[in-house]
C-alpha positions in Angstrom: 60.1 29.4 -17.0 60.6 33.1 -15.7 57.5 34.2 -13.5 57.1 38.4 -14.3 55.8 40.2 -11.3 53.2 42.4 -12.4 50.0 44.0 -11.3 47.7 45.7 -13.9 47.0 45.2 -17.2 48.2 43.6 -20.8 47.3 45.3 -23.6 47.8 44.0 -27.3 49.1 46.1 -30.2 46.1 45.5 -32.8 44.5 43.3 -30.6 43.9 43.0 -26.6 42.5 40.9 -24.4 38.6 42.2 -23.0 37.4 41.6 -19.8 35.1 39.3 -21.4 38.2 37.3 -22.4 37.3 38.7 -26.0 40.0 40.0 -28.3 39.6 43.9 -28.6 40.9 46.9 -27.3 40.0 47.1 -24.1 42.6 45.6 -20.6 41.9 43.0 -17.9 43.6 43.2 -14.9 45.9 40.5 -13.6 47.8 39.9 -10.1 50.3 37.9 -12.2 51.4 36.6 -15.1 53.9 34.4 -16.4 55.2 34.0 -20.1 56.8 30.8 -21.3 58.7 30.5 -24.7 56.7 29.0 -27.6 59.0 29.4 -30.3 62.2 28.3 -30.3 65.2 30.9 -31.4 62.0 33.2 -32.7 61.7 33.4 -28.9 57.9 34.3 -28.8 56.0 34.2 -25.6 53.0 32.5 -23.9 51.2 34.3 -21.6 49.1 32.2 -19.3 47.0 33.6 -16.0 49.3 32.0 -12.9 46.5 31.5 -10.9 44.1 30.1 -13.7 46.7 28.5 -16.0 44.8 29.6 -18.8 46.8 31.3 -21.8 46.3 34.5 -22.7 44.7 35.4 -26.4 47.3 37.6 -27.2 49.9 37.6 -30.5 53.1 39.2 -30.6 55.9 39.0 -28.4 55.9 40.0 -24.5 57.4 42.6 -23.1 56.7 43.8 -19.5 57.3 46.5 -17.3 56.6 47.6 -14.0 54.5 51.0 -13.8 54.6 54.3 -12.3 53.5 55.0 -9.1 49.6 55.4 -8.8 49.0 53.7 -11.6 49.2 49.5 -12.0 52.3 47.9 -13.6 51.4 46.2 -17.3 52.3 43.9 -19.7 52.5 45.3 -23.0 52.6 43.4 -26.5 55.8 44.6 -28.3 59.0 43.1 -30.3 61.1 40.8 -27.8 64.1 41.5 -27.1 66.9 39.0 -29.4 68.2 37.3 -26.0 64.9 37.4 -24.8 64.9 34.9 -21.7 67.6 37.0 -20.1 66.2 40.6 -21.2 62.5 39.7 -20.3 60.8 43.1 -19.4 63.9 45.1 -20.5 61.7 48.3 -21.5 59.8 50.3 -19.5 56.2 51.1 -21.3 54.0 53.3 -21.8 50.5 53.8 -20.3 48.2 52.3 -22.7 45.6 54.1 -24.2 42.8 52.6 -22.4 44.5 53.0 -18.9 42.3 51.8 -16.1 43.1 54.8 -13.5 42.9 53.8 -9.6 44.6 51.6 -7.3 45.0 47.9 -8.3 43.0 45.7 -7.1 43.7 42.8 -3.9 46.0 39.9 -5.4 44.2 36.6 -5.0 45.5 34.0 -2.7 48.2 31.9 -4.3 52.4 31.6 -4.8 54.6 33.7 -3.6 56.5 35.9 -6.5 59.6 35.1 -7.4 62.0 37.4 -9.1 64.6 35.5 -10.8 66.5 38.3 -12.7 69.3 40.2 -10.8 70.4 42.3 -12.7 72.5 46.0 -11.9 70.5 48.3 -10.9 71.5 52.4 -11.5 69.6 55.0 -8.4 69.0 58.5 -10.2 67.7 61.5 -8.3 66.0 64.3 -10.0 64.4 67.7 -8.9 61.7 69.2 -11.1 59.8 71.8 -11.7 61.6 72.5 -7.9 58.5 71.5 -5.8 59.1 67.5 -5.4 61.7 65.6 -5.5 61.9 61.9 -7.3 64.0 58.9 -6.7 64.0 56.2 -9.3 65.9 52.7 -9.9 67.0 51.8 -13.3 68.0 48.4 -15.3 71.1 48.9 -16.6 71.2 46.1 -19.0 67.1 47.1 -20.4 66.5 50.9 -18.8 63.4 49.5 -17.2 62.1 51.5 -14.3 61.9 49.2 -11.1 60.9 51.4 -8.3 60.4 55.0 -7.2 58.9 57.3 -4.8 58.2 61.3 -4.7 58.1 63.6 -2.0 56.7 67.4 -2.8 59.2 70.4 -0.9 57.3 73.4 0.5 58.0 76.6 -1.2 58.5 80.5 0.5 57.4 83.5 -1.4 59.1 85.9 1.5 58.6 89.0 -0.9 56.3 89.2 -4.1 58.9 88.1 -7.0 61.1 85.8 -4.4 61.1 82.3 -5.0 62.7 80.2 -2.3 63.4 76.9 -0.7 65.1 75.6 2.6 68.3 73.2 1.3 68.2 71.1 4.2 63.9 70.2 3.1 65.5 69.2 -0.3 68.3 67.1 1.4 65.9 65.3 3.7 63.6 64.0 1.0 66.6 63.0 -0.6 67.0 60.9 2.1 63.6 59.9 2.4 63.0 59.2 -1.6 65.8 56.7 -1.0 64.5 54.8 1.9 61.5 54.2 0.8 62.4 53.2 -2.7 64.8 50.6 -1.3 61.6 49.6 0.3 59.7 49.1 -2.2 62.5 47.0 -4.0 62.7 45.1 -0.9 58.7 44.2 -1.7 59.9 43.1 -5.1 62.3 40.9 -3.9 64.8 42.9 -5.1 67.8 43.0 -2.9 69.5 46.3 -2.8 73.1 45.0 -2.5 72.0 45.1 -6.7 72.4 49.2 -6.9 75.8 49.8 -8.2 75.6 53.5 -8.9 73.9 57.0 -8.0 73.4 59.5 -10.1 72.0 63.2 -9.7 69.9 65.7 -12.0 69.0 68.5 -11.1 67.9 72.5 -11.4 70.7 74.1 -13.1 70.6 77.6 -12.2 69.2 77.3 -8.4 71.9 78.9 -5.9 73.1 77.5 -2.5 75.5 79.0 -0.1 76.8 77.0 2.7 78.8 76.9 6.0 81.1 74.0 5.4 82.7 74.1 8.8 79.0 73.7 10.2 77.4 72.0 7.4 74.4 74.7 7.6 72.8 76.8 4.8 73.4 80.5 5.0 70.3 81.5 3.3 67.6 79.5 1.2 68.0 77.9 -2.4 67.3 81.1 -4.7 65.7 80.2 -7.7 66.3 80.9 -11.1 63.8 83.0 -12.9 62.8 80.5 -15.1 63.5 76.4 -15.4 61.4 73.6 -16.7 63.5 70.2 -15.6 63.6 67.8 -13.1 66.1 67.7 -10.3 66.5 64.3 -9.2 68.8 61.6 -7.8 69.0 58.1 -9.7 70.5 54.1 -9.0 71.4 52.2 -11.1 71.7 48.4 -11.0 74.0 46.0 -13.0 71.3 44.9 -15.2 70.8 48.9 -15.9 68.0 50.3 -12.9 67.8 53.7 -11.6 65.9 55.4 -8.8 64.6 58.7 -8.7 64.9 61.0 -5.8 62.8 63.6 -4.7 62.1 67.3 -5.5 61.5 69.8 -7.7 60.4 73.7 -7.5 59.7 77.0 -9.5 62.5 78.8 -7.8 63.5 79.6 -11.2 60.2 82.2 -10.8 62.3 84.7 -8.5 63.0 87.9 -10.3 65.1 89.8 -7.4 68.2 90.3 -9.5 66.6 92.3 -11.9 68.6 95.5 -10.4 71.3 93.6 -10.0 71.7 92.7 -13.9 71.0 96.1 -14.9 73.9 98.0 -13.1 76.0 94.9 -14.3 74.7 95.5 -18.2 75.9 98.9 -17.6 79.6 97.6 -17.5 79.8 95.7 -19.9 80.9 97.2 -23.4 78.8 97.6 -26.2 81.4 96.0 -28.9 82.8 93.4 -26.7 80.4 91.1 -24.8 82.8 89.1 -22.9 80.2 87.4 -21.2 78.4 86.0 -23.9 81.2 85.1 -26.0 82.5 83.0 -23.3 79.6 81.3 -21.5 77.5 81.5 -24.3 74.5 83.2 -22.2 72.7 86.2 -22.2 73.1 88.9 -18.8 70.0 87.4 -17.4 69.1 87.1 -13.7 68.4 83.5 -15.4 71.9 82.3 -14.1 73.3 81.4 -10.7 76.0 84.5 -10.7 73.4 87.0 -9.9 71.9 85.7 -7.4 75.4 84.9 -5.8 76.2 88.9 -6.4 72.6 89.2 -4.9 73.3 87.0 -1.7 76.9 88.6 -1.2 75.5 92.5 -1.6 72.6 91.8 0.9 72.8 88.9 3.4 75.4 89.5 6.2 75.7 85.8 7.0 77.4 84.9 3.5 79.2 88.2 3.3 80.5 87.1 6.7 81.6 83.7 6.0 83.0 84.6 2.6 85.2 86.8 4.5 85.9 84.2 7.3 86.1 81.7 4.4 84.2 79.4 5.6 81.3 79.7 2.6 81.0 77.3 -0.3 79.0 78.0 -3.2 76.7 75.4 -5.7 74.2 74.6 -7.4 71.4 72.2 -6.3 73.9 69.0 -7.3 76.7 70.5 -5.8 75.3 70.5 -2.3 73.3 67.4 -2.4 76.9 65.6 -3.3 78.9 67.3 -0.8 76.0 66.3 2.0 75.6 63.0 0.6 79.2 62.1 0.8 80.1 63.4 4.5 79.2 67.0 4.3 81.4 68.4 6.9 83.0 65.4 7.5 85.0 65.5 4.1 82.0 66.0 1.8 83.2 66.1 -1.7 82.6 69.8 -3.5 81.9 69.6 -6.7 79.6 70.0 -10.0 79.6 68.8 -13.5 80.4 71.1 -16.5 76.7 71.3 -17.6 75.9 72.8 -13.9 78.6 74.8 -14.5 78.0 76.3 -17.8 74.8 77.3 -16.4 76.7 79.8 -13.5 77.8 82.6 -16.1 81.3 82.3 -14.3 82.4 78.9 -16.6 84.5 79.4 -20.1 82.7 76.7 -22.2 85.9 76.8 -24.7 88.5 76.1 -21.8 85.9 73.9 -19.3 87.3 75.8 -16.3 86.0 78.9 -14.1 86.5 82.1 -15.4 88.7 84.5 -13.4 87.6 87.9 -15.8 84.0 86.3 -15.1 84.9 85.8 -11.3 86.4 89.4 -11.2 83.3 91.3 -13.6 80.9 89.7 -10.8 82.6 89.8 -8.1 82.9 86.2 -7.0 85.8 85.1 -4.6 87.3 81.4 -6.8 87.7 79.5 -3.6 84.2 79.4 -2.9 83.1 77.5 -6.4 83.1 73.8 -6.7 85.7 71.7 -8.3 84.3 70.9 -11.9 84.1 67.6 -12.9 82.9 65.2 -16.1 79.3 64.4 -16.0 80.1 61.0 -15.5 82.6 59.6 -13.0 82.8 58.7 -9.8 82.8 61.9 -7.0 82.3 60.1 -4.0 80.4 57.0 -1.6 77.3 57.8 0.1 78.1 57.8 3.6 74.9 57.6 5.3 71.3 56.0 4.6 70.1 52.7 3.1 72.7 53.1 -0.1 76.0 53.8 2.0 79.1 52.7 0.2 77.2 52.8 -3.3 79.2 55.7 -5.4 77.8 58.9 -6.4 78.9 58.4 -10.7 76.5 60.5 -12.5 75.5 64.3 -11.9 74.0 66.3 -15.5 71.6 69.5 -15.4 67.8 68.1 -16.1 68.1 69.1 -19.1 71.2 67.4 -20.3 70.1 64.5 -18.3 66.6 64.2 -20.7 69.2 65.0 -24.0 71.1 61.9 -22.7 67.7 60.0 -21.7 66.3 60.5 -24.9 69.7 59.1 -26.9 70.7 62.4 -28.4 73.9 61.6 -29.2 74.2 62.5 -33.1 74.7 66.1 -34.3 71.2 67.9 -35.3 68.9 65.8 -32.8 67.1 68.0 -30.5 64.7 66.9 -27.6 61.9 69.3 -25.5 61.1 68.6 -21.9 57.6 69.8 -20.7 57.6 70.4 -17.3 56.9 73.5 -15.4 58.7 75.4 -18.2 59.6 74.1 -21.3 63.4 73.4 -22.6 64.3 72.4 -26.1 67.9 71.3 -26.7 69.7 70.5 -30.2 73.1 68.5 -29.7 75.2 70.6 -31.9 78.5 68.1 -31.7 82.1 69.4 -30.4 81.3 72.7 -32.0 80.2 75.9 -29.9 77.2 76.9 -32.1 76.3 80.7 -31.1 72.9 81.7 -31.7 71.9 85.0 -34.0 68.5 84.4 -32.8 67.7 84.7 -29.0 69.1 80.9 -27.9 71.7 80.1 -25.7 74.9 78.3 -26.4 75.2 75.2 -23.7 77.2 72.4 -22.6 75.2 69.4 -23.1 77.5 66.7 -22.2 80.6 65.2 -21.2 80.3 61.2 -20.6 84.1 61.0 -18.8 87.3 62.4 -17.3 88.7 61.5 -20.9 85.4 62.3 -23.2 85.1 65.0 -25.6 82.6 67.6 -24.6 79.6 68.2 -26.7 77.4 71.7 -26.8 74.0 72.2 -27.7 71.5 74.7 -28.5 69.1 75.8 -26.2 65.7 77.2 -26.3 63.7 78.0 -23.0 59.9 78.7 -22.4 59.2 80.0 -18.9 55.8 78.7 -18.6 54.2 75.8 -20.0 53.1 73.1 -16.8 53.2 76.5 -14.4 50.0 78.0 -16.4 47.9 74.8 -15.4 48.6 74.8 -12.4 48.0 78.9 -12.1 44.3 77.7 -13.1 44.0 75.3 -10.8 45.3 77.5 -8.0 44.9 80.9 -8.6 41.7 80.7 -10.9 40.0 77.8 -9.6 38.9 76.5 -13.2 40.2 73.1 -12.8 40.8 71.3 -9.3 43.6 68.9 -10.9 46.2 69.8 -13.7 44.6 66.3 -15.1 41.1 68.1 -15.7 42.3 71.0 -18.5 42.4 67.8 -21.5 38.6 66.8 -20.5 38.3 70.8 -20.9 40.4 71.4 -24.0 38.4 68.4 -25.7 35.1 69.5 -24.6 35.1 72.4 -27.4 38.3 71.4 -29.8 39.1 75.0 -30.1 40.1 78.5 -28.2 37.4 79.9 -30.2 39.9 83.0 -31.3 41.3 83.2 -27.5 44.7 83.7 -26.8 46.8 83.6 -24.0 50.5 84.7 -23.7 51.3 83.5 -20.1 54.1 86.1 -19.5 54.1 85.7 -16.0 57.9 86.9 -15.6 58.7 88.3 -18.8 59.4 86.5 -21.7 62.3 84.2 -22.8 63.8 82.7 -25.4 63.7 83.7 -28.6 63.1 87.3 -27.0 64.5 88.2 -23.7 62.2 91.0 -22.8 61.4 90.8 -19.0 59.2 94.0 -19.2 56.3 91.1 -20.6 53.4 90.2 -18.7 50.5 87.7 -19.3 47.4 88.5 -21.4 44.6 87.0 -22.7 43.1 88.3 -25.5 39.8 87.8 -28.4 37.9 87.3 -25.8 33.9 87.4 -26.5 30.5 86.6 -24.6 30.9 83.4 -25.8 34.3 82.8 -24.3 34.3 80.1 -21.5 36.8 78.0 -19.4 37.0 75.5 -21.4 38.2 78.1 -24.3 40.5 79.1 -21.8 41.8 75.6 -20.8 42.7 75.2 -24.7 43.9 78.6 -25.2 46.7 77.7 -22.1 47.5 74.4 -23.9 48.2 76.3 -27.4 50.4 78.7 -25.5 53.1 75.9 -24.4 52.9 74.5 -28.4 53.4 78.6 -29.1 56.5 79.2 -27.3 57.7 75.5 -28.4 57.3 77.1 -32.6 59.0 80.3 -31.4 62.3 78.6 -30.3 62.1 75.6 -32.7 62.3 78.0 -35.5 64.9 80.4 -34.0 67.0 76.9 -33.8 66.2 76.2 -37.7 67.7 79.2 -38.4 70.5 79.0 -36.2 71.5 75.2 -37.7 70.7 75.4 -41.1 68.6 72.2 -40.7 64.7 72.0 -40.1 64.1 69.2 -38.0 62.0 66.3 -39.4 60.4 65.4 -36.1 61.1 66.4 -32.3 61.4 64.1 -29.7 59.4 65.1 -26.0 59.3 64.1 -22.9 58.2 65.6 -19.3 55.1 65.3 -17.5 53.1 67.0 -19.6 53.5 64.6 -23.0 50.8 62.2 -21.0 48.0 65.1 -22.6 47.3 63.8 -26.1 45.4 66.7 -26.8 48.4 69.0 -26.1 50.9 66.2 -28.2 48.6 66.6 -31.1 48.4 70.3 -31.4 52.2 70.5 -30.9 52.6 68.0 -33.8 49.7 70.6 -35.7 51.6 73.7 -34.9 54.8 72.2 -35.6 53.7 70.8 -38.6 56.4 68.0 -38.4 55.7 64.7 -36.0 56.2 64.8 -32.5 57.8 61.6 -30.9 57.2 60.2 -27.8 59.0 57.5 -26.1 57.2 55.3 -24.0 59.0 56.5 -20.8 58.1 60.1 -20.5 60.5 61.0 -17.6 63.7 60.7 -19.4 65.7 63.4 -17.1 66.2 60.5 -14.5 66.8 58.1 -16.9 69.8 60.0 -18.3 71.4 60.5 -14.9 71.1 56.8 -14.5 73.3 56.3 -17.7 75.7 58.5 -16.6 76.1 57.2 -13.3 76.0 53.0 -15.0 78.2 54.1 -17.8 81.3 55.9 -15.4 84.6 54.5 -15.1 84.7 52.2 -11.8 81.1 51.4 -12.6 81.1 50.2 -16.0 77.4 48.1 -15.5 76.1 50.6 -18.5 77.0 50.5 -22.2 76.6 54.0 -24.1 78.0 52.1 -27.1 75.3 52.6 -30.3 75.2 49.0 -30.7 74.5 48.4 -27.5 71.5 51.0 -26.5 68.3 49.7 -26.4 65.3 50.7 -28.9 62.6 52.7 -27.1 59.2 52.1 -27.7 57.5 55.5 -29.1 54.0 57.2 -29.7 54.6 59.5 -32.6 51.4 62.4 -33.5 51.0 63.5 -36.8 49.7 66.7 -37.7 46.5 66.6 -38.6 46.0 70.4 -40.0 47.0 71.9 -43.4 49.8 73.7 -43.4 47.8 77.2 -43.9 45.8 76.4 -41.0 48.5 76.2 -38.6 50.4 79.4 -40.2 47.8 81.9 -39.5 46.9 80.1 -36.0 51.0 80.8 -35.6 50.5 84.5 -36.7 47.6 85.4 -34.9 49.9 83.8 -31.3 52.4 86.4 -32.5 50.7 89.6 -32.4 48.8 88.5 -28.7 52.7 88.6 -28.0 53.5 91.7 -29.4 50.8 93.5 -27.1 52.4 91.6 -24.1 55.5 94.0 -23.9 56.8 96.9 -22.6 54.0 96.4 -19.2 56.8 96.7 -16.8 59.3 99.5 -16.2 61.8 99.6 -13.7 60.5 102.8 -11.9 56.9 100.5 -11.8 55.7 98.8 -8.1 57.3 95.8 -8.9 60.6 96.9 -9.4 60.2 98.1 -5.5 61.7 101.6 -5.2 61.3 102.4 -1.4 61.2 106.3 -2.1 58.0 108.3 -1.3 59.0 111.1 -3.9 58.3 108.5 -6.4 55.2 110.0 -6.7 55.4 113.8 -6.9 51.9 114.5 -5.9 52.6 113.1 -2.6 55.9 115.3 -2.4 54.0 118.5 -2.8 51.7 117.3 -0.1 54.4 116.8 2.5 57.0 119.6 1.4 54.2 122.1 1.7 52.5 120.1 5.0 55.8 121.3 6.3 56.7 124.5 5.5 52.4 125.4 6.7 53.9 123.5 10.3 56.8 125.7 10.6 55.0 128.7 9.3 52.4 128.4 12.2 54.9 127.9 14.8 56.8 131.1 13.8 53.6 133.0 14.0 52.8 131.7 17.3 56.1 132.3 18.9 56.3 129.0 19.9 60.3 127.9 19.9 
């Protein structure tokens, strides 16, 4: 017999099990349960109540998982796995639909668990959204999520526009996510001598500076204007785990380069964009070489220890792994190409820094990292619960949820929901530049001796950031959980629109003089219209960039795989599946981004406890949303979200408030007034002789 752990609730496909014992749809909560074979080779399960012995009426074949935290782990009816006794619980599931919310209640009396599967587990760490950080432990052999644990990172607004973070907060609930995940495994039974691997995903575009002969941060993380993923740490285990870390932020919100990239635009040459041609990206204070020419033209403390060459430059990966494997004490510096290609100082045809890139922005070469595959081995941890377990994995979050979501074949494209949004399509060993508004982007390189892949990439500035702007700046909703009940309440914005340009707009357009509106507003017009309008925005921007990628490829896409956070709102799953107007698939693991990094890390050389073979990969359990709209419907929805754009541009100029000119004589009226002021002053002293 193998005895599951679990604490929550089974739920049947067609047919559940009631709290009356009755077959329906609703759950019942168990403490336990244990599933026996019933069918010989067909390998079909019994599942019986531990404490009660009583089997369970439920037909199919078991699967289990444990949960996420807050809400109770489950047993789920789904297609076994074909060596079931050994892969037992092999996929991670997804919150059924009648999910009892809550803490679970006290297990009765009776046996200890037992936990009789030890398999490799794979630790990934990932930041997102750049306010928490998450730590999560992986199943190599089933990519089942054991164990994890979050821990939210204060953000600084120092200046309206700035975005900020203190790098040794981040690097402390690293620590912590890891500690008390190996806790929780420890209350599993798990022993975590079973974690064989680390890997890291994080904000790509997020800048650090850093002493390394004192191992202290010059200045705080600066953010990029605008990132929707994860950055996160992850385990993995033989039989395939990984762990989450913690932390994640809207840094990518700061906008204090914006002068910065427009005296660099000014040198670059009309018929020969360098830049773009060789890091695929647009002259954006997006990317991390801005704010590196930002820190360099106005903090003395990095201009200081550039000069003293003492400074080391990285993005949020690169200083996690040189802390995490000895900082000063012969901490490894380093990123992976898809951090990398996200700099604006990487040549995505040659894989190496730049030095006409270097020069143009006026970055010293010895400060960058040494660039590296996105999966091998960079180093041990040297400290903490996990010490001697090697770092093996380290993608961008969104590479990390391409990988998670089994991208692997030219022409499939995923979209993470997070704070932002992010839609990548793998576009193979071929550097596919965009004629409509995307950017051109590493997506992958699985070893020192892999080919490289590129993708397509398509970004939406806000799509989880507008929810939580109504929770916290308009008070409409106290949790981000509340705008569904709202949205469903009326079915409809009722004609209201909202463009939530908070920082300009992206992808497909580029134009940072956008702001938010919201527009067709009548008497009628209430928060719940609102609440729906904001949900229709993210689905928006998602049609925007999905068709700019159509375009771009040739090939419409048949369906779009999602993931993020945000997929656990059906109401906003179905309208992007009506907007669309193709299906949206949903795996039954939303948080993929982790899950990738945990494959990397399993699948490195020196690792080798994860298979990336086809063959090999798991299936993945998926919801998939069909549109339920005519196709006419959702065109002039479409068109009517594309003139509320148009009226969002051109609020901004750079001689506006925001843009922060010091000078007085900005306004002339107030000139006047104290040229004359003076000239009266010295008049009257004249007059009265005074000297």
């Amino acid at each position: 017999m193998i005895t599951i752990i679990t604490r929550g609730q089974i739920q049947g496909g067609g047919r559940g099990v009631g709290n009356a014992g009755r077959p329906g749809r609703s759950t019942q909560r168990l403490t336990s349960c244990c599933a026996q074979p019933t069918g010989g080779n067909k390998q079909f399960y019994t599942l019986r109540d531990p404490y009660r012995g009583e089997p369970l009426d439920t037909s199919g074949r078991a699967l289990f998982s444990p949960a996420r935290s807050g809400v109770c782990q489950r047993a789920v009816l789904v297609s076994a796995p074909s060596q079931a006794a050994g892969r037992l619980g092999c996929r991670l599931a997804g919150p059924p639909r009648d999910l009892l919310r809550g803490p679970p209640p006290p297990p009765r009396p009776g046996p200890a668990p037992v936990t009789s599967l030890r398999p490799p587990l794979v630790r990934a760490f990932d930041s997102f959204a750049f306010a928490d950080w998450l730590a999560q432990v992986f199943n190599s052999k089933t990519a089942e999520l054991l164990s994890h644990h979050q821990v939210e990172i204060k953000q600084e607004f120092p200046r309206e526009g700035w975005v900020e973070q203190d790098p040794k907060e981040i690097l402390h609930s690293v620590y912590e996510c890891i500690e008390k995940t190996c806790e929780k495994l420890g209350q599993l039974n798990i022993d975590i001598s079973n974690i064989k691997a680390i890997g890291v995903s994080n904000q790509r575009e997020t800048t650090v500076v850093w002493d390394k002969i004192t191992g202290e941060p010059l200045y705080n993380a600066v953010a990029a204007p605008v990132s929707p993923g994860p950055s996160v740490p992850v385990a993995v285990v033989p039989s395939g785990s990984s762990v989450p870390a913690a932390g994640t932020s809207s840094v990518w919100l700061d906008l204090r380069t914006q002068s910065t990239v427009e005296s660099l635009s000014k040198r670059i040459p009309g018929n020969n964009n360098f830049v773009k041609s060789k890091t695929g990206l647009p002259l954006s204070t997006y990317f991390s070489a801005v704010k590196l020419r930002w820190l360099l033209d106005n903090v003395r403390k990095v201009q200081k220890a550039v000069e003293e060459k003492r400074a080391l430059f990285g993005t949020i990966d690169s200083w996690l792994i040189w802390s995490l494997t000895g900082g000063v004490n012969g901490g490894v510096h380093c990123t992976d190409v898809t951090n990398a290609s996200r700099t604006m100082l990487f040549n995505i045809h040659s894989l190496e820094w730049d030095k006409q890139l270097c020069e143009f922005f006026g970055i010293p070469m010895e400060i960058l990292p040494n660039v590296r595959s996105s999966s091998e081995i960079y180093g041990l941890m040297k400290a903490g619960a996990l010490e001697g377990v090697p770092i093996s994995g380290c993608l961008g979050d969104q590479s990390a949820a391409l990988v998670g979501q089994m991208c692997f074949q030219i022409g499939q494209a995923k979209n993470t929901y997070g704070t932002g949004c992010f839609l990548l399509c793998n576009t193979g060993h071929k550097c596919v530049f965009s004629d409509h508004g995307l950017l051109t982007t590493v997506a992958y390189k699985l070893g020192r001796d892999k080919p490289v892949y590129y993708a397509l990439e398509g970004s939406v500035a806000i799509a989880g950031a507008v929810i939580r702007w109504l929770r916290d700046n308009l008070g409409i909703i106290k949790t981000s959980e509340e705008i569904e009940k709202l949205a469903k309440e009326v079915g409809t914005s009722y004609g209201c629109y909202f463009v939530p340009a908070f920082s300009g707009l992206y992808a497909p357009y580029w134009e940072p003089s956008a702001r938010g509106i919201i527009c067709g507003l009548t008497q009628f017009t209430n928060k719940c219209h609102i609440a729906f309008a904001a949900l229709e925005a993210v689905c928006f921007q998602t049609r925007e960039i999905l068709d700019a990628m159509n375009r771009d490829c040739g090939i419409p896409l048949s369906h779009l795989q999602v993931d993020g956070g945000m997929t656990s709102n059906k109401i906003l799953m179905q309208l992007q599946a009506d907007i669309l107007y193709i299906p949206v698939v949903k795996p039954s693991m939303p948080e993929t981004t982790a899950l990738g990094a945990a494959m990397a890390a399993g699948a490195a050389e020196g690792v080798g406890v994860w298979s990336l073979e086809p063959e090999d990969l798991s299936a993945v359990t998926m919801e998939r949303f069909e549109p339920q709209i005519n196709a006419e419907e959702s065109e002039i929805r479409y068109s009517t979200w594309k003139k509320a754009v148009m009226k969002s541009m051109g609020w901004v100029t750079t001689q506006s408030p925001e843009s922060g000119d010091p000078s007085i004589f900005c306004s002339l009226p107030l000139g006047f007034f104290i040229v004359s002021s003076m000239v009266m002053l010295i008049g009257a002293r004249y007059i009265s002789g005074i000297p």
